[in-house]
TORNU-348135 format. One line per 8 residues: number of its first residue (from 1); their letters; for each residue x, y, z of N, C-alpha, C, O, CB. Coordinates in Angstrom, 2 decimals. Glycine has a CB too. Example, Ala and Ser with C-alpha at 12.3 -4.5 7.8 and 13.67 -1.06 7.14 Angstrom:
BEGIN
1	as	13.19/-5.69/7.80/12.30/-4.50/7.80/13.20/-3.30/7.80/14.24/-3.32/8.46/11.31/-4.47/9.05 | 12.85/-2.25/7.08/13.67/-1.06/7.14/12.90/0.03/7.87/13.41/1.14/8.04/14.08/-0.60/5.72 .
//
This chain:
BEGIN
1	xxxxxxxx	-3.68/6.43/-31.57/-3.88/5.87/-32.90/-2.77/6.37/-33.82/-2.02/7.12/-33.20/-5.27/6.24/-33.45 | -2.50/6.26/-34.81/-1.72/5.75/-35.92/-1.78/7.39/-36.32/-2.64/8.07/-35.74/-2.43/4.34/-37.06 | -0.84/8.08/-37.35/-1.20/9.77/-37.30/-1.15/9.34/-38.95/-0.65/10.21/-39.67/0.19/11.31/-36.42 | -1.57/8.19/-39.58/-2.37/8.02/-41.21/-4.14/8.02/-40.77/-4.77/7.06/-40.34/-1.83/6.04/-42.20 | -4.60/9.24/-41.00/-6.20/9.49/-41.06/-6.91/7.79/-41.74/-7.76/6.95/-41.44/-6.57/11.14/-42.42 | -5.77/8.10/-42.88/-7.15/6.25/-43.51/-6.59/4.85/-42.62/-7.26/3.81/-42.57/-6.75/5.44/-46.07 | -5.55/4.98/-42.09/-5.20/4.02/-41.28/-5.82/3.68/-39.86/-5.92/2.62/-39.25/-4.03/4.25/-41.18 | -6.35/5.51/-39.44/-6.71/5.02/-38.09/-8.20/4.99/-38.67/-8.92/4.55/-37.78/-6.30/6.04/-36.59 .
9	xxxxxxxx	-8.88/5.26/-39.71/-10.34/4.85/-40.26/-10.39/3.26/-40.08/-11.10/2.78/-39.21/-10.59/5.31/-42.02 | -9.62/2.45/-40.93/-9.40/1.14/-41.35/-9.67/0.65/-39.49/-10.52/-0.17/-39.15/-7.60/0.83/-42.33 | -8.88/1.28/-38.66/-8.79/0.63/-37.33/-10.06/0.63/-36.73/-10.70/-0.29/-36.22/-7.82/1.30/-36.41 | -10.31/1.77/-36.87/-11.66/2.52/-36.20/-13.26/1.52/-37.10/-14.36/1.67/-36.57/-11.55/4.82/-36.82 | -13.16/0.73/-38.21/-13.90/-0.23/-38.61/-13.83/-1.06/-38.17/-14.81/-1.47/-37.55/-13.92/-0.49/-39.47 | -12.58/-1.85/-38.25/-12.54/-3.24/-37.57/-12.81/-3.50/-35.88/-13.15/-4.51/-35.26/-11.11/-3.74/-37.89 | -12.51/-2.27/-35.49/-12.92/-2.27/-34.19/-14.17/-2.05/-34.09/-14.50/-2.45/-32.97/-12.31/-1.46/-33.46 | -15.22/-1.56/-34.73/-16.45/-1.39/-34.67/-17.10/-2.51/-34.98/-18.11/-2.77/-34.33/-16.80/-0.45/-35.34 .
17	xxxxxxxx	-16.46/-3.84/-36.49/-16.90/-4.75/-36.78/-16.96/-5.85/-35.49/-17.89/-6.61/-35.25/-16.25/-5.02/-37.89 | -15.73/-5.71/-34.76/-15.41/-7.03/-33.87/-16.19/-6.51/-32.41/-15.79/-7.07/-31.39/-13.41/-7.38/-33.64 | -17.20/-5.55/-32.29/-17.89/-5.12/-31.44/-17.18/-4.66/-30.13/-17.64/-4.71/-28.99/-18.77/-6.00/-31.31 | -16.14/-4.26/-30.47/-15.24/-3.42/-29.31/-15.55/-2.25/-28.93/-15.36/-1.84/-27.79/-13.96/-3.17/-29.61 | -16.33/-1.27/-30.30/-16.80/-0.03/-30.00/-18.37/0.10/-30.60/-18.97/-0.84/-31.13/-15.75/1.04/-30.61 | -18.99/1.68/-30.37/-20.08/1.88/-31.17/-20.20/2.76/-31.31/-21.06/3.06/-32.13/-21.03/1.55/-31.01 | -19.44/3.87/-30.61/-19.81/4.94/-31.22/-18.93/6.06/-31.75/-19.48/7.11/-32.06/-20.56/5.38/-30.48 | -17.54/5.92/-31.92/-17.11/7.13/-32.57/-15.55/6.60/-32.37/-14.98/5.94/-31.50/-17.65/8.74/-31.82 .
25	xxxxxxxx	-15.14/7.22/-33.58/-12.95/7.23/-32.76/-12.62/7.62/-31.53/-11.85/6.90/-30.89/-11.70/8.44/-33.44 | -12.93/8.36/-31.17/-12.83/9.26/-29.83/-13.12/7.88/-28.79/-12.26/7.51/-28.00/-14.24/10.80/-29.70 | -14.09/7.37/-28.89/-14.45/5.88/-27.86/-13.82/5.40/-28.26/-12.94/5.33/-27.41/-15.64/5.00/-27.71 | -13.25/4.49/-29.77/-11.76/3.68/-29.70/-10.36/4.35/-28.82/-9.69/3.76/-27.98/-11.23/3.56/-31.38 | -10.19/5.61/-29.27/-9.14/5.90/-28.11/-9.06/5.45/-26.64/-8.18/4.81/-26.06/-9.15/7.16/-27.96 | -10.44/6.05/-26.13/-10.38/5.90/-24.65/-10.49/4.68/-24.35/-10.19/4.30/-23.21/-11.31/6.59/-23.92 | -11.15/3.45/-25.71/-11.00/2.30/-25.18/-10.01/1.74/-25.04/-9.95/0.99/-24.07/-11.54/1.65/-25.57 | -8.67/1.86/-26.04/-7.60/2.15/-25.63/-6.64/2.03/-24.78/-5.85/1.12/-24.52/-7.68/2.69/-25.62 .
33	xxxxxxxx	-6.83/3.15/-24.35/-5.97/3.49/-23.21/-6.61/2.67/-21.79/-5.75/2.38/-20.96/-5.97/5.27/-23.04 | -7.78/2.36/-21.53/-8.53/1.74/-20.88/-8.48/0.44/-20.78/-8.71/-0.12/-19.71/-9.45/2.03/-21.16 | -8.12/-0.32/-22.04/-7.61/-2.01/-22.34/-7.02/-2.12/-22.00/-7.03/-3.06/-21.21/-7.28/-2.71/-23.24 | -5.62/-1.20/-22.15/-4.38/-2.21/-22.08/-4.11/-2.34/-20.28/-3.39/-3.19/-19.76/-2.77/-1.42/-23.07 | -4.91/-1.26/-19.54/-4.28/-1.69/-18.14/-5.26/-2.99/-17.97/-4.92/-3.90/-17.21/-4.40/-0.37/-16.73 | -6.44/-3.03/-18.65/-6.76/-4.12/-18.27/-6.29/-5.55/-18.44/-6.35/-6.37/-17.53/-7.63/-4.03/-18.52 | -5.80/-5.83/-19.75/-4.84/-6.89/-20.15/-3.95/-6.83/-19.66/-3.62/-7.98/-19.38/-4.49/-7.04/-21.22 | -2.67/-5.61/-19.06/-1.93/-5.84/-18.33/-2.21/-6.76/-16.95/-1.47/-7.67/-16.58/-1.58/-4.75/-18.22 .
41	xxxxxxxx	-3.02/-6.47/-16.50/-3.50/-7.07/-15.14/-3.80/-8.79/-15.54/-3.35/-9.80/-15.00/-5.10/-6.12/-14.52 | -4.50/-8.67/-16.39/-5.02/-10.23/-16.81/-3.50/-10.81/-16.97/-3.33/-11.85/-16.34/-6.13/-10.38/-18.52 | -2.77/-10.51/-17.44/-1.00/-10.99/-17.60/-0.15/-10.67/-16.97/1.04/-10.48/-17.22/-0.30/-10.69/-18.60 | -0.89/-10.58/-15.84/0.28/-10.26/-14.87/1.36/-9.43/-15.09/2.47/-9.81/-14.73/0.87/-11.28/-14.57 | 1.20/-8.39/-15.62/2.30/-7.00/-16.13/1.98/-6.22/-15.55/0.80/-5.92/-15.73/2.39/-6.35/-17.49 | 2.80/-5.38/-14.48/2.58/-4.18/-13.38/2.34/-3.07/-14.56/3.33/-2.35/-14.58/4.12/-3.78/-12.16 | 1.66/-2.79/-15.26/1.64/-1.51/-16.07/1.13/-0.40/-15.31/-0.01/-0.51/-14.87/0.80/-1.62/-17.30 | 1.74/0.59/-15.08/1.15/1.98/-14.84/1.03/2.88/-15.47/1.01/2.66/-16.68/1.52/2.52/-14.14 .
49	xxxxxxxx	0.90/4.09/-15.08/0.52/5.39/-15.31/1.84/5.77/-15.98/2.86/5.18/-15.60/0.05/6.24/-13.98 | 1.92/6.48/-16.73/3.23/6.92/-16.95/4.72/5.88/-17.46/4.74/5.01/-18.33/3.43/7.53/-15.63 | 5.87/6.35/-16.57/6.56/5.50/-17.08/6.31/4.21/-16.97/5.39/3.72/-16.31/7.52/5.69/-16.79 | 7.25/3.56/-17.71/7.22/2.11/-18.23/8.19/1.62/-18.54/7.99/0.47/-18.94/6.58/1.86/-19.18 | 9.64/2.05/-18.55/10.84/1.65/-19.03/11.37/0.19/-18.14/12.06/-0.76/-18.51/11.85/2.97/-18.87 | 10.92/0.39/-17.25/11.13/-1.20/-16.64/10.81/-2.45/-16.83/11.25/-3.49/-16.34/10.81/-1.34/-15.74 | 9.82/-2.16/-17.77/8.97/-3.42/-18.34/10.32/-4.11/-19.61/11.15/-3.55/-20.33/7.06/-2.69/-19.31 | 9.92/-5.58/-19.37/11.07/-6.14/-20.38/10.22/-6.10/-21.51/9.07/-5.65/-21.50/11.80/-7.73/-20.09 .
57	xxxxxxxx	10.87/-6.61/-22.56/9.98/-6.60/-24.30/8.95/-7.69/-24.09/7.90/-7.90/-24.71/11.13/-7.15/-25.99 | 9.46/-8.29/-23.16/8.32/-9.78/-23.07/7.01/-9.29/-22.44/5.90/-9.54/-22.92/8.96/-11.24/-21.88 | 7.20/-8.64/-21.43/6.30/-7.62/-20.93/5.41/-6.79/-22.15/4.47/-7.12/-22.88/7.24/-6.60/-20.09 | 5.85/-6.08/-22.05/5.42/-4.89/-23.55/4.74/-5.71/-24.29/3.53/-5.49/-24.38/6.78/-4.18/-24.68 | 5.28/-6.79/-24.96/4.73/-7.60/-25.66/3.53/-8.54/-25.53/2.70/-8.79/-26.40/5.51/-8.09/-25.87 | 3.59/-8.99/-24.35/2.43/-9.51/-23.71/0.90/-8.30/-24.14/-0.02/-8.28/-24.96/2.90/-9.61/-21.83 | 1.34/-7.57/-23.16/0.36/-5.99/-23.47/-0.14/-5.89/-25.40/-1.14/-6.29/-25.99/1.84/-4.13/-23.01 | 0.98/-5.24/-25.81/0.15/-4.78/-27.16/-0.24/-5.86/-27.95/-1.09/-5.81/-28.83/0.94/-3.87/-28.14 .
65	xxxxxxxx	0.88/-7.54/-27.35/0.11/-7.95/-29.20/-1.39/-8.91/-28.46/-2.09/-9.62/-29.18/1.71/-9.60/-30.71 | -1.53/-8.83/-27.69/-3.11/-9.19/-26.79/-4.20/-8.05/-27.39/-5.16/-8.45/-28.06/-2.95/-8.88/-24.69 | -4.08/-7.18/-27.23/-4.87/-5.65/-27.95/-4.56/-5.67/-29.62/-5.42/-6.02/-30.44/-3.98/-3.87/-27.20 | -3.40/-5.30/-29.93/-3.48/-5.59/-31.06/-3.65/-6.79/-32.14/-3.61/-6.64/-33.36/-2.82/-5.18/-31.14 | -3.79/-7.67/-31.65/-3.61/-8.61/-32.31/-4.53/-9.71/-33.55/-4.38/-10.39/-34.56/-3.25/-9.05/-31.40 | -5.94/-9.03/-32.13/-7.25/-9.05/-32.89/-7.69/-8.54/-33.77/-8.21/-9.13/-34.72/-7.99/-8.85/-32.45 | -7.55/-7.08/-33.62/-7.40/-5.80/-34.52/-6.93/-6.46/-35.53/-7.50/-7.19/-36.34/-6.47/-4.57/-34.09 | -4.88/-5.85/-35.32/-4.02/-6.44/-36.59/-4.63/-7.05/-37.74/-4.82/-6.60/-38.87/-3.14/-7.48/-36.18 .
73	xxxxxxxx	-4.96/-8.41/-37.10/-5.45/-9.67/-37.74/-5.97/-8.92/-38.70/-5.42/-8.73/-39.78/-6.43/-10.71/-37.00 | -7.23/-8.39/-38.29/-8.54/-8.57/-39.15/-8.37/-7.48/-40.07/-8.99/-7.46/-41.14/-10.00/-8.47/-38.32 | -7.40/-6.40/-39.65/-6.79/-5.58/-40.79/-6.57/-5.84/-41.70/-6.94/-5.35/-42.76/-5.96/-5.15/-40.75 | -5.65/-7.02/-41.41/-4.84/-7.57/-42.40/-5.77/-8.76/-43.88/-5.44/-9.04/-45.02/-3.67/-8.47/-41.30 | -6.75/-9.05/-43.18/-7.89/-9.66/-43.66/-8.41/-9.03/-44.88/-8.61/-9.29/-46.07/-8.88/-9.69/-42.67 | -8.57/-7.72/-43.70/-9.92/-6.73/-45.09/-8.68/-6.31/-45.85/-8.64/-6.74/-47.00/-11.26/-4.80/-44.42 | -7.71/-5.59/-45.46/-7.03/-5.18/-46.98/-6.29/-6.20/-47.91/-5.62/-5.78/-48.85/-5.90/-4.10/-46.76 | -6.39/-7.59/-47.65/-6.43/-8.66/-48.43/-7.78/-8.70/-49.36/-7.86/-8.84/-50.58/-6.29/-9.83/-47.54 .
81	xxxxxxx	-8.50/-8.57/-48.67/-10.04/-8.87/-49.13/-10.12/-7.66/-50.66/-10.56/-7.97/-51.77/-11.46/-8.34/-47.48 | -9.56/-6.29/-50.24/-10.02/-5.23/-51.06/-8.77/-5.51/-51.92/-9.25/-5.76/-53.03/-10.28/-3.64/-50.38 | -7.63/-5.60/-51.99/-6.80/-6.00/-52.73/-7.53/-6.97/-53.76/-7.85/-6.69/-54.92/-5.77/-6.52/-51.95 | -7.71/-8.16/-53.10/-8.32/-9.26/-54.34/-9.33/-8.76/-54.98/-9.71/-9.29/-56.02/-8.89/-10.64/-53.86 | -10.01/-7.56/-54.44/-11.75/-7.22/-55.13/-11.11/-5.96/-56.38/-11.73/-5.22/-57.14/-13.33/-6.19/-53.44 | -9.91/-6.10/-56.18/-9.17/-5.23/-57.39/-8.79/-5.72/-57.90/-8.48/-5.17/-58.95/-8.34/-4.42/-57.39 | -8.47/-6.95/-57.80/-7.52/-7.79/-59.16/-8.25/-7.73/-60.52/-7.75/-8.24/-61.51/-7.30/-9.62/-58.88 .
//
């Protein structure tokens, strides 16, 4: 996660909202690290253990913005949302 405490909070909500997790940051981590080999596989990206420098950006890319993307999104949503509830 992200090393901004309110940033990885913000994450650690939306991931709780979109029912990815339930019980703590500590379970977003490990879910984590636990996703992405799984989306790797669903996309056909050899991801392993460790290194990774062989992977092209198209690769890489496949991987995080599949995981992130859902997330991202809805980030991007709520701090729209709290922005406007300040205007």
């Amino acid at each position: 996660m992200a090393r901004n405490p309110k940033l990885d909070s913000l994450k650690y909500e939306v991931a709780e909202e979109l029912g990815l997790i339930n019980s703590g940051p500590e379970e977003y981590k490990q879910f984590l690290k636990d996703y992405k080999y799984e989306v790797a596989n669903e996309v056909g990206v050899n991801l392993k253990k460790g290194y990774n420098g062989d992977l092209t950006t198209k690769e890489a890319g496949q991987v995080g913005g599949r995981i992130g993307g859902k997330i991202g999104g809805n980030m991007v949503k709520k701090l729209i949302e709290q922005a406007e509830s300040q205007m």
